[in-house]
C-alpha positions as CSV (number, residue, x, y, z in Angstrom):
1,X,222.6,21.9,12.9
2,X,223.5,24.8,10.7
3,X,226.8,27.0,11.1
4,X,227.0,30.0,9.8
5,X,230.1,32.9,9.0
6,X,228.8,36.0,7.7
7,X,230.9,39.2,6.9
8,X,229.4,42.7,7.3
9,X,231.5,45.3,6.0
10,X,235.3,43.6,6.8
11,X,237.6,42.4,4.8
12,X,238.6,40.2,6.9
13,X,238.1,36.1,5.7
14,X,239.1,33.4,7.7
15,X,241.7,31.3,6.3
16,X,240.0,27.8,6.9
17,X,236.5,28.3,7.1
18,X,235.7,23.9,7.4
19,X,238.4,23.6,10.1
20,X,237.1,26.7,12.0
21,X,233.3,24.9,11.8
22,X,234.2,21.8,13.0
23,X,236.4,23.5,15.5
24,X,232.8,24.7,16.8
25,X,231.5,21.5,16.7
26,X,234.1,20.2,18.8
27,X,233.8,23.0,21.5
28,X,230.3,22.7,21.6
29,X,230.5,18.8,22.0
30,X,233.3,19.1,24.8
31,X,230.9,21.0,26.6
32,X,228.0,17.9,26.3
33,X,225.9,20.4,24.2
34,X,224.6,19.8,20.9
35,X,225.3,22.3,17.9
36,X,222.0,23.8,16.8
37,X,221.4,26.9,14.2
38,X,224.8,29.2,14.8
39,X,225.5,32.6,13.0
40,X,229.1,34.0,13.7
41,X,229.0,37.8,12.0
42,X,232.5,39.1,11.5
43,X,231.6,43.3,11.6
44,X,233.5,46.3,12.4
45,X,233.7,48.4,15.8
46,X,231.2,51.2,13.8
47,X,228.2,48.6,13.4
48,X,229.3,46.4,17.1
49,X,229.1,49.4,18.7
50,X,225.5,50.4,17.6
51,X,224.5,46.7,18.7
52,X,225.8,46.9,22.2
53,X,224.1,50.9,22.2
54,X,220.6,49.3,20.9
55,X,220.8,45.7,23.0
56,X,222.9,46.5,25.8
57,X,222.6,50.1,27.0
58,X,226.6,50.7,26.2
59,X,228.1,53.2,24.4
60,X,231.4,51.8,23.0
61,X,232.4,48.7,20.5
62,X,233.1,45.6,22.4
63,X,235.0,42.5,20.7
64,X,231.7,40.5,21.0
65,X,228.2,39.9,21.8
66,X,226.0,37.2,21.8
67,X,222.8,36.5,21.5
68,X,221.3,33.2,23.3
69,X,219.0,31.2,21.4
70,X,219.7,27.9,22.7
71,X,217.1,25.8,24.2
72,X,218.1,22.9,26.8
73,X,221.4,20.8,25.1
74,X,221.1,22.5,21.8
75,X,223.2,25.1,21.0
76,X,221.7,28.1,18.7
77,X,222.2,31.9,18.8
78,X,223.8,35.1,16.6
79,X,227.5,35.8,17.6
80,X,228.9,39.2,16.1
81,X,232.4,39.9,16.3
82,X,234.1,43.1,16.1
83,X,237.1,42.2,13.7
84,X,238.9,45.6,14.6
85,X,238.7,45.3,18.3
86,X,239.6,41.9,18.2
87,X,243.1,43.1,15.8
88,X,243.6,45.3,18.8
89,X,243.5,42.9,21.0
90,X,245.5,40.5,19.0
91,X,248.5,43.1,19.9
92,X,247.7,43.9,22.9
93,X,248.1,40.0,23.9
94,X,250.5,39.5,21.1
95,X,249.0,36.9,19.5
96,X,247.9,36.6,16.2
97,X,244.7,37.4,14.6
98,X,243.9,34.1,13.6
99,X,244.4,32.7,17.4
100,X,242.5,35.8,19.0
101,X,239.4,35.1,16.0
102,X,239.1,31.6,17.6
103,X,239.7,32.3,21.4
104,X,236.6,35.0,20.9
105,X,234.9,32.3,18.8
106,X,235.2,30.1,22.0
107,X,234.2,33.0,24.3
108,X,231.0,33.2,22.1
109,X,230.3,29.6,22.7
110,X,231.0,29.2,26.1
111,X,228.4,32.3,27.0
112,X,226.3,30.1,25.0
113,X,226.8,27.0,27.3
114,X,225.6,29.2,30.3
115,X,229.1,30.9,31.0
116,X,229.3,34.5,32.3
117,X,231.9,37.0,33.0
118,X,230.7,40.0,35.0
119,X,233.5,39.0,38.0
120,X,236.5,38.3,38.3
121,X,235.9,34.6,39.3
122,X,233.9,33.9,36.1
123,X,236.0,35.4,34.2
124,X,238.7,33.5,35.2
125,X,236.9,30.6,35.3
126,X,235.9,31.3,31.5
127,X,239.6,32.3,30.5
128,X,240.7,28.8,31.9
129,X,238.0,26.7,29.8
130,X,238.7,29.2,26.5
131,X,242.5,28.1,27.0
132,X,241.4,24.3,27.4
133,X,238.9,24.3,24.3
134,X,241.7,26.3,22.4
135,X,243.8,23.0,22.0
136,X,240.8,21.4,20.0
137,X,241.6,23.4,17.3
């Protein structure tokens, strides 16, 4: 198991880096998966966009993407965030930062664990477990 947090071109930090990690731990474990080799990138909507563009055929910055490396229970793949999308969202929701950083941290996961949301009942579904996981924290 290796977890990773990389920043590309942000200044953004988060504040408790070894509570955030076992946080994914936890969230990975609640799910009866094992943590494997994880890289969370913290980036900005310039270089998130180009990814999604590349990878995914769309032309606009997203909050996140992930890339699925996992293989059976173990857990492993790349995880960029888009730090200004996800301060836009942070007040659009009015949350703060810190809370949106780990709900999208749980959304990355949880794509990982085999969850989707291209309709509206997945992504319900997958709004209901990040609210659940969120208490882990």
């Amino acid at each position: 198991m290796n977890i990773n947090i990389f920043y590309d071109n942000v200044r953004y930090r988060l504040k408790d880096k070894k509570r955030v990690i076992t946080f994914i731990e936890k969230v990975i474990r609640n799910k009866r998966r094992i943590p494997g080799d994880l890289f969370f990138i913290f980036t900005n909507d310039r270089k998130i966009r180009g990814i999604n563009k590349e990878f995914l055929k769309h032309d606009y910055p997203t909050d996140i993407i992930t890339f699925d490396n996992s293989e059976g229970k173990n857990i492993s793949g790349e995880i960029y965030i888009s730090i200004d999308t996800v301060k836009l969202n942070a007040i659009k929701y009015e949350v703060t930062i810190e809370d949106e950083v780990l709900r999208i941290i749980v959304h990355g996961i949880l794509h990982l664990c085999g969850y989707d949301d291209k309709s509206e009942k997945d992504k319900s579904e997958m709004t209901k477990e990040e609210n659940t996981n969120m208490l882990l924290y």
